[in-house]
N, C-alpha and C positions, 0 to 999 in steps of 0.2 A: 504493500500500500504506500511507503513511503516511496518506495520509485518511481509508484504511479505518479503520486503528487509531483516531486518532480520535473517527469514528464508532461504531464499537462500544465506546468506552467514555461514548458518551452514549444507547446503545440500552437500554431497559427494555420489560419486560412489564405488560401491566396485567389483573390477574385481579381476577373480583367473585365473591367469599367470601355467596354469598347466604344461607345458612345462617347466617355469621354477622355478617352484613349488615355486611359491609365491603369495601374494596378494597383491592386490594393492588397496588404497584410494587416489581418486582425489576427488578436491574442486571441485565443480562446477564453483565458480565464485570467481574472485580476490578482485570486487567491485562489491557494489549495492545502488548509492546515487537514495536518495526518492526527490524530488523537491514537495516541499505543493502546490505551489502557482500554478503551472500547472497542478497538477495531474500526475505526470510521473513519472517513476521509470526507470534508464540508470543502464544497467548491464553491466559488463568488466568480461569477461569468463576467466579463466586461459587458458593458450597454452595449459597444457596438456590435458584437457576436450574438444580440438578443432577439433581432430581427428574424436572424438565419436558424436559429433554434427553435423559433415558432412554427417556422415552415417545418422542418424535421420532426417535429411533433405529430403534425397535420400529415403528412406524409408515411410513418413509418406505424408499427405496433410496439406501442409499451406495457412494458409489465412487470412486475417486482421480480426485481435479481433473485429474491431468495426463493423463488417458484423452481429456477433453475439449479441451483445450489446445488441438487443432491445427482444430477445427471452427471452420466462418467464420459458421455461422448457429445462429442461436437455436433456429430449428425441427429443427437437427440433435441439437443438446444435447437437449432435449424426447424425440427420438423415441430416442433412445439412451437416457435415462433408464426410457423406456418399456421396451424389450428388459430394462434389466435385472430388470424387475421378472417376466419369462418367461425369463431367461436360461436355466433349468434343462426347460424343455419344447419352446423349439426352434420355437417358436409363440405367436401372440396376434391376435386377434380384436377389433378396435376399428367401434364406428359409426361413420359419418361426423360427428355430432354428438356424441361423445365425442373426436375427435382434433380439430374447431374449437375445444370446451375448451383441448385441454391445448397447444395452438399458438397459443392466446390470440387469436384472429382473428376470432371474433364470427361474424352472419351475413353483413355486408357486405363481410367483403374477400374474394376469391375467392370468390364468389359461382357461378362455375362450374364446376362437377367438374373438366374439364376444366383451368382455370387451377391449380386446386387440388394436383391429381396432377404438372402441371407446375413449378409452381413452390415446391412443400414436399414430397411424396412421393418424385418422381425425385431433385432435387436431395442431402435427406437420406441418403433411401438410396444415392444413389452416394458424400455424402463418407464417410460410417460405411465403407460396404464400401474406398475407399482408403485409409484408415487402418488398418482391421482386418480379419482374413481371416474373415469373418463371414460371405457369403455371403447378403448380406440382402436377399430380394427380396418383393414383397405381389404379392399376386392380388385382384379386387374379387369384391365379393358382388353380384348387382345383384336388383332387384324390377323384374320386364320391363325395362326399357331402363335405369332410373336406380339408379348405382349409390347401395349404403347403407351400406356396411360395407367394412373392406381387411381380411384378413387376413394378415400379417406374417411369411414365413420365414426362421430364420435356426440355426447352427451352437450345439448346444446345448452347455452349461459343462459339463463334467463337476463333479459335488460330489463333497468324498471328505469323512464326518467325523472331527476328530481329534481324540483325548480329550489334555489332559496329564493327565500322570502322576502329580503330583506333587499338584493342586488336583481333581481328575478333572472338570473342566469340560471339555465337548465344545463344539467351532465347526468351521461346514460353512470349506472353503477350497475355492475356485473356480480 
């Protein structure tokens, strides 16, 4: 954690202003104190990296680190990230060359369906389902014999929206 810290106080952006033919480097963060004795690391972002954070919000899926914590493989965090982004329909529909993407694997490793299912597919889905009572199992799609596509079952979130009161901004809680 301490290296993280850091690290992110030597991480910047680098955006090219073509319009007005410049470039520009932001800090990412102003502060980043490491606390030992908790285990915790508190970031202070600079204002002007706070633009570009809001869009990365609106753009990507969040979700508590500690969801992840107890997975031993990267291809688990990956396909978990994936559900969340179907959490609320309880289904998703992937190529087989959209999940070598996002498992970062290229075409040469697991090169055979067969390895593939075995060794990222089953694997995944059984740590996610021992962690969480999610029920997550895939079915394949095939064109005659070869498969193309999994499609992904799993226990949908309930959304309920909740306005306050007070600001009357509404967020979905999962």
């Amino acid at each position: 954690l301490n290296k993280a810290c850091k690290k992110l106080m030597k991480t910047s952006i680098t955006l090219e202003k073509i319009e007005l033919n410049e470039v520009w480097e932001i800090n990412i963060c102003s502060t980043a104190k490491y606390n030992k004795k908790e285990g915790r690391i508190t970031v202070k972002f600079t204002d002007d990296i706070m633009p570009y954070l809001a869009q990365v919000r609106k753009r990507f899926v969040l979700y508590n680190l500690k969801e992840i914590a107890n997975f031993g493989s990267l291809y688990t965090t990956r396909l978990y990230e994936l559900i969340q982004e179907f959490k609320e329909t309880g289904w998703m529909l992937k190529s087989i060359d959209q999940l070598r993407k996002v498992f970062a694997i290229g075409d040469n490793k697991f090169k055979l369906y067969g390895n593939f299912k075995a060794k990222i597919l089953n694997h995944a889905c059984k740590e996610i389902n021992n962690n969480y009572d999610m029920d997550l199992r895939f079915e394949e799609e095939k064109e005659g014999r070869r498969v193309v596509a999994v499609k992904f079952f799993f226990k949908k979130t309930l959304v309920h929206k909740v306005t306050n009161q007070k600001t009357g901004i509404s967020k979905n809680v999962y």
